[in-house]
N, C-alpha and C positions, 0 to 999 in steps of 0.2 A: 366117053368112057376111058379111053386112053389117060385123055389129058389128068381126067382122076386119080389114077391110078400111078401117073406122073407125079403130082402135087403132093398125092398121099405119101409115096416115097423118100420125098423131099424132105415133107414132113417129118417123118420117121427119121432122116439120117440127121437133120437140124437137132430132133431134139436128141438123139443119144449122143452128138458132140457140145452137145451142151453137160456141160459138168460143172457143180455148185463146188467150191473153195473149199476146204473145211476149217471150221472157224479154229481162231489161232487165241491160244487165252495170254494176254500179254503176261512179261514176268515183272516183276516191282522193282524197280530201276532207282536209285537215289539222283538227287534233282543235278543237272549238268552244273557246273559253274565254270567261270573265266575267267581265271586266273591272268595276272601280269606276266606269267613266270609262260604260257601256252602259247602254241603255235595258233596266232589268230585265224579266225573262218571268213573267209573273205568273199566275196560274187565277185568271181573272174571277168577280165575284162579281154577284149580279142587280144591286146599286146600291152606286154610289161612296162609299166610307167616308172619312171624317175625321178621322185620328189625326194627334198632335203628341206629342211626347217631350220631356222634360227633362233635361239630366244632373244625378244627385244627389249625384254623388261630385265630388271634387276636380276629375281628371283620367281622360280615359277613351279609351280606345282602340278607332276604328272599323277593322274587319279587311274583307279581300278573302272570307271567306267567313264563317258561323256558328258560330263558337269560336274558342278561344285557339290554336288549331291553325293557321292564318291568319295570315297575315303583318298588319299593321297597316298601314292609308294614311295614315290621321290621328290626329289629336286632339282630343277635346272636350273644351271647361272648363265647370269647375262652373257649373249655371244656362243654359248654352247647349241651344237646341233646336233642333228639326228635325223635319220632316214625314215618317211613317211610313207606307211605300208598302207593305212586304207583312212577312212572316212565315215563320217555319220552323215545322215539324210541331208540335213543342212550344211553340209562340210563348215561348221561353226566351232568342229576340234579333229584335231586331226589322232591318227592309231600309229602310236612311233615305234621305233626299235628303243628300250629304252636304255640310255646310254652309260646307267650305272648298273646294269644289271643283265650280262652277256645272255643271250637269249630268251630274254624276258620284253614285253610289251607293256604299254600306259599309253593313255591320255593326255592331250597337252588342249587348251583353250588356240584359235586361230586368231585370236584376238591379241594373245600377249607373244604371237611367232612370226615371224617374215621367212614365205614357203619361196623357193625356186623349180619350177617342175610344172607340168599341164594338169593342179590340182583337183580341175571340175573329171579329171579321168583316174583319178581313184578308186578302186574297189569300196563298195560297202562295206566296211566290216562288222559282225554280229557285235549285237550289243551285250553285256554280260550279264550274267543272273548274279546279284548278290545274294550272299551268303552270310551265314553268322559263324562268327568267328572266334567269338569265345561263352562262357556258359558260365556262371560262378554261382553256386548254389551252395545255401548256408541255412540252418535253422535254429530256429532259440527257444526254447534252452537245448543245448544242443546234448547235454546230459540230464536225467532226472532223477531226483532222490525224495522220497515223500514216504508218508505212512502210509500203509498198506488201506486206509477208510478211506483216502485223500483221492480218490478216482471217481470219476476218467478229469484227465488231464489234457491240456491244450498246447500241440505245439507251432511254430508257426514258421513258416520257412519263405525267403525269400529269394529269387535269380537275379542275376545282373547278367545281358542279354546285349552281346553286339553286335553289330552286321557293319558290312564294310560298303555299303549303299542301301538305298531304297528299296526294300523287300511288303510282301505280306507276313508275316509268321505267325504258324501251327503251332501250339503245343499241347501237350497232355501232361496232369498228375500222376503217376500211381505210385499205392503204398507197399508194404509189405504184407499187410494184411489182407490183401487183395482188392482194397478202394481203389477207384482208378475213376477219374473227372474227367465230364465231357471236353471236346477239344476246345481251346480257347484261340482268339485271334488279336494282331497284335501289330498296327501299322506302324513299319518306319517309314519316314519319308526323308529319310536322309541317313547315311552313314551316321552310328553311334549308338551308345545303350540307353538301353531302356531298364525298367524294372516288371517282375512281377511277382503278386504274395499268393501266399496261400494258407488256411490253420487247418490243423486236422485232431481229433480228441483222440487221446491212447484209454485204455480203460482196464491196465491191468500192467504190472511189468513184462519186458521181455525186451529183444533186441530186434529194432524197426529199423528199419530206411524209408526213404525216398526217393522215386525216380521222376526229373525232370524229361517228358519223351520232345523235344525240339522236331516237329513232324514236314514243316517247311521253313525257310524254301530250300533249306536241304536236313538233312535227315543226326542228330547228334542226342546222346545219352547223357544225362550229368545223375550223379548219383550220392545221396550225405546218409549216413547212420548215426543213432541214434539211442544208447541203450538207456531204459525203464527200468528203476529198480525200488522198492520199498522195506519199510522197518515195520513189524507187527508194533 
């Protein structure tokens, strides 16, 4: 009976230190990016390592991420160096200081550099999210003038859409009239633009817009007007 009564107790204090979390509702955050210009995120190593790079070639191209996939920030000339702060998995490019751009960061190929340093002790450094980098949205006719019998009317609007590497990208229509298109997707596989259209009928004068919603892989608005106008 004791020992019951033991157990039961036990029982009892287990479970009222048992206390459930309570649940936390995350807030909408816009997507991280990794900029040349940021302090890189690196997996520390027990002690600070001391690598320098060379460029061997002519001319050489430091990018926004590791490959030729990557947009380019700069340039390095033959003979020019720079301090090598981390690494990709295959240490196949190296994460420099970059040396036209006082605390700013790029990519350089290990292929086209001669390192001096214990390079296999490297930090990792995080790979970067690309990003889009510019939005250009235009529609046509970008004015209307008709008779007033002459509706509904078609107009048709199209984006020039960049990114500065390999992304997936989000995006949404909506109008002023309160249309709004399910989300669309849209592979880059490499830094550069792309296109995309859209038409939508008016069916009355008045003064419309357009909103392009950019939903990944980071978060931007572009926005065109449009006034609707008729002659009886």
């Amino acid at each position: 009976m004791k020992h019951l009564l033991v157990i039961g107790l036990l029982s009892t204090l287990f479970i009222s230190c048992t206390i459930t979390a309570p649940e936390v509702t995350p807030t909408s955050t816009s997507t991280p990016t990794l900029s040349p210009t940021e302090i890189p995120t690196l997996t520390p190593t027990a002690t600070p390592v001391e690598v320098t790079m060379q460029v061997k070639d002519e001319l050489i191209n430091c990018r926004v991420g590791p490959g030729t996939s990557y947009v380019a920030v700069n340039e390095l000339s033959q003979g020019e160096s720079a301090q090598v702060v981390g690494r990709n998995d295959a240490s196949t490019w190296w994460y420099i200081r970059d040396p036209g751009n006082p605390g700013g960061f790029c990519w350089v190929s290990a292929d086209v550099t001669e390192t001096q340093g214990a390079t296999s002790e490297l930090p990792l450094a995080q790979l970067p999210f690309a990003t889009v980098t510019d939005v250009s949205l235009r529609v046509e006719p970008n004015r209307i003038l008709v008779n007033c019998d002459q509706f509904p009317q078609t107009v048709f609007f199209e984006a020039e859409i960049t990114t500065d590497g390999p992304t997936l990208l989000t995006w949404r229509w909506e109008a002023s009239t309160g249309v709004s298109s399910g989300d669309g997707n849209l592979v880059f596989e490499e830094a550069g633009t792309q296109v995309i259209n859209e038409f939508y009928q008016v069916s009355g004068p008045n003064e419309y817009w357009v909103k392009l919603h950019i939903l990944t892989p980071n978060e931007l608005v572009e926005q065109v007007n449009f006034p609707v106008s008729c002659t009886p």
